[in-house]
Structure formats: structure tokens, C-alpha cells
GUSE-831137 format. One line per field, with one value per residue: x, y, z of N, C-alpha, C, O, CB in turn; residue number from 1. Coordinates in nm, 3 decimals. Glycine has a CB too. Layout:
REM GUSE-831137
n_c1 (X;...);
n_c2 (Y;...);
n_c3 (Z;...);
ca_c1 (X;...);
ca_c2 (Y;...);
ca_c3 (Z;...);
c_c1 (X;...);
c_c2 (Y;...);
c_c3 (Z;...);
o_c1 (X;...);
o_c2 (Y;...);
o_c3 (Z;...);
cb_c1 (X;...);
cb_c2 (Y;...);
cb_c3 (Z;...);
k (NUM;...);
//
This chain:
REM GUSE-831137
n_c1 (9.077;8.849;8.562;8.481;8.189;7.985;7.859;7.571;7.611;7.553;7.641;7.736;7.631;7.403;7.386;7.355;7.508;7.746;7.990;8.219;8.486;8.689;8.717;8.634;8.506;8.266;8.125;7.987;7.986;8.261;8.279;8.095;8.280;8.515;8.749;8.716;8.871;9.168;9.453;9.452;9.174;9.263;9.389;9.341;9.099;9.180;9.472;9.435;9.323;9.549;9.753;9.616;9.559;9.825;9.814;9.861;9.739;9.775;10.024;10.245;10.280;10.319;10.566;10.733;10.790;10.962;11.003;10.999;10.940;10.691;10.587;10.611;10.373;10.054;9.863;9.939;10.048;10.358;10.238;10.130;10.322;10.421;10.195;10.127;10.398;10.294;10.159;10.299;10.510;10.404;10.274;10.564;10.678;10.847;10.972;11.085;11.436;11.670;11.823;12.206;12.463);
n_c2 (11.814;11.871;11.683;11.519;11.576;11.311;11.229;11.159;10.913;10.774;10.483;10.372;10.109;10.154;10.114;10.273;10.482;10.611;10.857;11.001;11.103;11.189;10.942;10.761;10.486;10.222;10.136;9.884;9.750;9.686;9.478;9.329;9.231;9.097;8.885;8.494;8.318;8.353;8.462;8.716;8.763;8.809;9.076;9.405;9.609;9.859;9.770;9.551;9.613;9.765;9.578;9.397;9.603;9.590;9.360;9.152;8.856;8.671;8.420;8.309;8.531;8.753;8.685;8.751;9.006;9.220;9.342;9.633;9.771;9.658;9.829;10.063;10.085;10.280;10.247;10.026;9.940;9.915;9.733;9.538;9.371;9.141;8.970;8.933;8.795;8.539;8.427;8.395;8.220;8.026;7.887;7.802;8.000;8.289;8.640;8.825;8.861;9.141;9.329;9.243;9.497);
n_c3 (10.445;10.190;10.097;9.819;9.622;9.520;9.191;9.009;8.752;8.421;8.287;7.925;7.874;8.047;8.320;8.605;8.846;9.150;9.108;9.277;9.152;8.848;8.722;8.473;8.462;8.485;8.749;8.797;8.561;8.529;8.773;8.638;8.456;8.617;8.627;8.763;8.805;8.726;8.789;8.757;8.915;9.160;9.160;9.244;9.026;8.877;8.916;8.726;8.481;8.433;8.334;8.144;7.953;7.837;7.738;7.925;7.995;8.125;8.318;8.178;7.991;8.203;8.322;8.157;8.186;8.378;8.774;8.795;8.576;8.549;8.784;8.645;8.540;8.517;8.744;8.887;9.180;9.478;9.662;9.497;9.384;9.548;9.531;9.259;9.229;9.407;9.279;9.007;9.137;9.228;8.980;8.875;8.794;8.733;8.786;8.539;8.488;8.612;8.416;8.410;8.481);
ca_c1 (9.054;8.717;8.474;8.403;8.071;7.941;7.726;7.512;7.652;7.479;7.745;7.678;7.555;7.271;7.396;7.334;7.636;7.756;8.125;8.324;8.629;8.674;8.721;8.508;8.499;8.165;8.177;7.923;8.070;8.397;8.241;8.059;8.435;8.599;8.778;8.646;8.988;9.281;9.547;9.360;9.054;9.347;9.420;9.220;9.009;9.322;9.584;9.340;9.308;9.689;9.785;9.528;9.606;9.952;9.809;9.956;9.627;9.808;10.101;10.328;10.285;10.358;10.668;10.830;10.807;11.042;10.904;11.071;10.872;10.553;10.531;10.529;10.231;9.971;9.753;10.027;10.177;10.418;10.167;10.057;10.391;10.418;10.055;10.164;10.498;10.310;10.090;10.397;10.583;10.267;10.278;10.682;10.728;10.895;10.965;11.190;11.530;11.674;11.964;12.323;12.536);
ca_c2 (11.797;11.865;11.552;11.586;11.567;11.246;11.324;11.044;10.870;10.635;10.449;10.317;10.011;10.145;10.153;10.398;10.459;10.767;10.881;11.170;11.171;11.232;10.839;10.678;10.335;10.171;10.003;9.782;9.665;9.602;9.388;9.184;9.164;9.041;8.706;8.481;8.210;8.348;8.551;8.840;8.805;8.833;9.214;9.497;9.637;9.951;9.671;9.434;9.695;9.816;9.455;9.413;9.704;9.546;9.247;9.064;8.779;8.464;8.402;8.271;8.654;8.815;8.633;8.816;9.141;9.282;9.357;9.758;9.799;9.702;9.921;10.207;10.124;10.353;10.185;9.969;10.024;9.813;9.648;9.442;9.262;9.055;8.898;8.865;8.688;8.435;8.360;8.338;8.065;7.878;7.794;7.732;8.106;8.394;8.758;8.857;8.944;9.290;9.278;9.278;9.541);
ca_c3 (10.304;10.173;10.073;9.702;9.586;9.390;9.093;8.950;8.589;8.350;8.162;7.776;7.908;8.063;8.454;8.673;8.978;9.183;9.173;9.297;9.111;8.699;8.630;8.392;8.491;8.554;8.861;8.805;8.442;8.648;8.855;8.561;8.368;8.657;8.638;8.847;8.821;8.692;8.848;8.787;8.997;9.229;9.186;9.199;8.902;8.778;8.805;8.613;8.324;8.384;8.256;7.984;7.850;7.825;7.663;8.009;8.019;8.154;8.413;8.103;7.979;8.330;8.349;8.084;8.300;8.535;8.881;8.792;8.412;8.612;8.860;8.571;8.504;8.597;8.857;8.950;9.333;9.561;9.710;9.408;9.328;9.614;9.526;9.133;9.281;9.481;9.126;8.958;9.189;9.267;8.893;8.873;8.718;8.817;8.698;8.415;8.627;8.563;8.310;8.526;8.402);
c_c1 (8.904;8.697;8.463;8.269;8.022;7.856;7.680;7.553;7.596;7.602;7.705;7.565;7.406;7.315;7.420;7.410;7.621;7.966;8.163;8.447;8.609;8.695;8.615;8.468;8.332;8.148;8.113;7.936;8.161;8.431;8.169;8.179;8.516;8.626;8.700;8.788;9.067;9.306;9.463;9.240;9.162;9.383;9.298;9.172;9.132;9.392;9.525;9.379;9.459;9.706;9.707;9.543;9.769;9.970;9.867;9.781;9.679;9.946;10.210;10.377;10.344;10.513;10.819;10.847;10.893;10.932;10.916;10.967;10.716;10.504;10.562;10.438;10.142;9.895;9.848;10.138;10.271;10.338;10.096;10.182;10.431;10.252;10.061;10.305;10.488;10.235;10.195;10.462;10.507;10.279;10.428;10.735;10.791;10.926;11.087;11.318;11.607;11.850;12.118;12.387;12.697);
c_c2 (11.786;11.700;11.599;11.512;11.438;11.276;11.189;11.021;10.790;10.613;10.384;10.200;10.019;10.208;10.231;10.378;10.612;10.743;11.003;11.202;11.160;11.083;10.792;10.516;10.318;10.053;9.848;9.681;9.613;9.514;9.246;9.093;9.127;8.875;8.644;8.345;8.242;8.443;8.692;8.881;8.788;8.986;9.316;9.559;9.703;9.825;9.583;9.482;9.734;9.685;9.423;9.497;9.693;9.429;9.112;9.009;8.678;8.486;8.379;8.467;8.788;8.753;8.685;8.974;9.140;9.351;9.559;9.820;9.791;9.798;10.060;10.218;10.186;10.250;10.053;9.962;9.911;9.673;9.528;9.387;9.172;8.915;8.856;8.769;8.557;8.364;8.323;8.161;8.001;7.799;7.774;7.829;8.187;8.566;8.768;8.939;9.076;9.265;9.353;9.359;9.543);
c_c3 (10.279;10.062;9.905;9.715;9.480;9.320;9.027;8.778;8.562;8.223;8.008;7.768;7.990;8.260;8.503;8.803;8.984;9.174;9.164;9.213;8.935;8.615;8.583;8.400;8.512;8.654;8.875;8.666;8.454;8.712;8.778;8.459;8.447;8.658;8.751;8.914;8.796;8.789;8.929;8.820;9.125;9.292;9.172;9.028;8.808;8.797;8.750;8.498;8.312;8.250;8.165;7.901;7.784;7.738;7.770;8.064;8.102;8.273;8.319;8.050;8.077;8.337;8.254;8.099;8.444;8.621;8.866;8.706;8.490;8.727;8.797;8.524;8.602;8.600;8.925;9.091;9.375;9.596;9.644;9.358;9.427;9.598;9.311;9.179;9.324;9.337;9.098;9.012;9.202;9.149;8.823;8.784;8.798;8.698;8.632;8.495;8.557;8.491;8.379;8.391;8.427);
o_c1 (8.838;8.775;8.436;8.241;8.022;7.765;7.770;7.527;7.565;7.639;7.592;7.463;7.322;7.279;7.519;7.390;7.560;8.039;8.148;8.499;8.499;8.694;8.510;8.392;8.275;8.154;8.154;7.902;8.179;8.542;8.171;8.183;8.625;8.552;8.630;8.796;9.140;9.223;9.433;9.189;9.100;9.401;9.194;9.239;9.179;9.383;9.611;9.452;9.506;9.683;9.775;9.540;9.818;10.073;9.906;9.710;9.599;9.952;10.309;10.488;10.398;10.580;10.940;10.915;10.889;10.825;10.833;10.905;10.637;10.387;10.549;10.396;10.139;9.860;9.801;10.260;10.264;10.363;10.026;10.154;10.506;10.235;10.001;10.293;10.576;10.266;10.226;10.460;10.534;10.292;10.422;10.819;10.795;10.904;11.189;11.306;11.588;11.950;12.139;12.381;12.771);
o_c2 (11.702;11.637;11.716;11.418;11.464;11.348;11.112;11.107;10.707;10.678;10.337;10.189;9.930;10.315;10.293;10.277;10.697;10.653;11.088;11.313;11.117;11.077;10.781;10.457;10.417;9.930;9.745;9.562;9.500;9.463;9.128;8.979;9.108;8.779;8.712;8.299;8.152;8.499;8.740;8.988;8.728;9.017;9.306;9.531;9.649;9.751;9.506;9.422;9.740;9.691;9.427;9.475;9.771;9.391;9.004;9.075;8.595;8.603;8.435;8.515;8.891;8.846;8.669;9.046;9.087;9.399;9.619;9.916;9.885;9.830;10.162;10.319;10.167;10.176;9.991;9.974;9.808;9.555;9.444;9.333;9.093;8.805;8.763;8.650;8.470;8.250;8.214;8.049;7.883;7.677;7.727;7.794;8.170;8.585;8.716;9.049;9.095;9.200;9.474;9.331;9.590);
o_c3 (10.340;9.991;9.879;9.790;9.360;9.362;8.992;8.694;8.647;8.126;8.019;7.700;7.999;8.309;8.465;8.870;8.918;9.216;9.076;9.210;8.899;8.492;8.646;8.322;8.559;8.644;8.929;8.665;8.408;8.728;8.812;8.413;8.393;8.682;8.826;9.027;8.838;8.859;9.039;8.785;9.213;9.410;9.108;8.928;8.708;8.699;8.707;8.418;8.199;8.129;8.062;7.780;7.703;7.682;7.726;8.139;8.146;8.310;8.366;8.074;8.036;8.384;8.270;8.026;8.555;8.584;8.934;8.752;8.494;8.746;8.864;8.467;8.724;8.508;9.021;9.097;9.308;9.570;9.700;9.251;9.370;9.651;9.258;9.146;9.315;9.303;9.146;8.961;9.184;9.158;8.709;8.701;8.920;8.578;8.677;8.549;8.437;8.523;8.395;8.272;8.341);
cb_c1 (9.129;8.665;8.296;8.477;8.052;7.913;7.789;7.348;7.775;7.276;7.843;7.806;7.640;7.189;7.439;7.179;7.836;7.652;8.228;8.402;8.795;8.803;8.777;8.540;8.600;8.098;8.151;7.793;8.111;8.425;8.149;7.930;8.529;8.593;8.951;8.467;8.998;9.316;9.652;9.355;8.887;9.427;9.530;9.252;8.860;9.428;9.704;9.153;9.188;9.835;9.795;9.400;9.590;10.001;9.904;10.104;9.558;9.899;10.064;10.253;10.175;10.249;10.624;10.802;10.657;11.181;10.969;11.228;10.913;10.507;10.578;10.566;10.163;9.916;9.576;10.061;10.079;10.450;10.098;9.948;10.502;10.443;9.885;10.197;10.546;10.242;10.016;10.486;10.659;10.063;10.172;10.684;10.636;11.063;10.936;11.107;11.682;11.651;11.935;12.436;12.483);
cb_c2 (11.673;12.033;11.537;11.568;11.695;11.146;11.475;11.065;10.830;10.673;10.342;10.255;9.944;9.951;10.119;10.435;10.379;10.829;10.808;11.183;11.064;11.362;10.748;10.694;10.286;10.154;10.058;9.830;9.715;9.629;9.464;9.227;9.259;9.093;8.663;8.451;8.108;8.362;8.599;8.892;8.697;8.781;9.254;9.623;9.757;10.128;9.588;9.432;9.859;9.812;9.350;9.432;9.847;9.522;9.278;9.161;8.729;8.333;8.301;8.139;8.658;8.771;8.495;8.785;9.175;9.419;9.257;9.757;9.639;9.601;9.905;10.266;10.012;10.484;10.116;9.971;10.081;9.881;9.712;9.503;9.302;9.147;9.054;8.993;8.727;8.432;8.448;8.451;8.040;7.929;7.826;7.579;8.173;8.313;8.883;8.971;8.820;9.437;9.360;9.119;9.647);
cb_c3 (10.251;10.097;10.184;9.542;9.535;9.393;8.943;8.973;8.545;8.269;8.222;7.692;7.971;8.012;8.505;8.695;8.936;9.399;9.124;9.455;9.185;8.651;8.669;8.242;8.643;8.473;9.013;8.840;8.348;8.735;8.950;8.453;8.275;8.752;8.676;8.793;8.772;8.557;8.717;8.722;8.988;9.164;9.092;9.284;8.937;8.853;8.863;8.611;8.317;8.540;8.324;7.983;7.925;7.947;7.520;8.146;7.898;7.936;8.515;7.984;7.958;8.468;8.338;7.952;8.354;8.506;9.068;8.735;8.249;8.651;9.000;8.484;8.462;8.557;8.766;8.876;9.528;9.686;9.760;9.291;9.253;9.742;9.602;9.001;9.370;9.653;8.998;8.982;9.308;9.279;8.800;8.831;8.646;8.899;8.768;8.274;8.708;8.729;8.105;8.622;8.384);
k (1;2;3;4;5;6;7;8;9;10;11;12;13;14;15;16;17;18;19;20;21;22;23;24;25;26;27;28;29;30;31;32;33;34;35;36;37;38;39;40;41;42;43;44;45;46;47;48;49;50;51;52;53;54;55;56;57;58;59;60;61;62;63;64;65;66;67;68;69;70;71;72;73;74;75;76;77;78;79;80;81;82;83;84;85;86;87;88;89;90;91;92;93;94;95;96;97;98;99;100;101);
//
């Protein structure tokens, strides 16, 4: 598989980064909006923004999600609901259970 090529970007804010692929993120704005205490200095940056973009800020909010509904979110994989699970129970929550039919 060929390497792509990074090409130098300056995002709105002024910072100057390299990336190869077509996302717009600024990595270094990413890094100044990350939590530094909640949950979500827990997950990476896409599931940060998945869930914000969801309006899902708090553990009370997460709790009214099935473990199924979140992993359609784009930037959302497997590997990130075992690490929202242990948030959850640590603070005496859990995920929204899937409706028996």
C-alpha cells in the first residue's frame, strides 16, 4: 500500500500541522479542547466529537444509550465500549438495555 503524501495545513486558528488524509481536524486544537477530567479525556479525539456531536457531555447522558446505537456512530468502534462501560459502573450507571421483544 503506498504511503500518502502529507501536505502542510494552517487551520482558522492560525496553526500550522501536516496531514495525509482529507480530514480537517486540527490536531493541535484537539489537543487544546481535550478534557482533562471527565469521561472523555478517556477516549480518543473522533469518539470525543462522535459524542458531542450527540450532545452526550456527562455519564448521566451516556447512560441513556444502548451499547448497539453507539457503535453507529461514525468514529465509534468495539474497542471504545468496554472503556465507556467501566466510566459508567465506576459511577453506579450503566447502558440503556436493548428493548426485549
Amino acid at each position: 500500500m503506498a504511503k500518502l503524501e502529507k501536505s502542510e495545513r494552517i487551520c482558522i486558528r492560525g496553526h500550522k500541522y501536516f496531514k495525509s488524509s482529507d480530514c480537517l481536524v486540527c490536531p493541535i486544537c484537539e489537543n487544546v479542547r481535550k478534557p482533562q477530567e471527565s469521561f472523555l479525556s478517556k477516549v480518543s479525539a473522533p469518539v470525543r466529537r462522535a459524542l458531542e456531536n450527540k450532545g452526550i457531555t456527562d455519564l448521566e447522558e451516556l447512560s441513556h444509550w444502548r451499547k448497539k446505537d453507539l457503535l453507529n456512530l461514525h468514529g465509534i468502534g468495539p474497542a471504545t465500549i468496554p472503556v465507556l462501560e467501566r466510566e459508567l459502573i465506576a459511577s453506579g450507571l450503566k447502558f440503556k438495555q436493548p428493548a426485549l421483544n
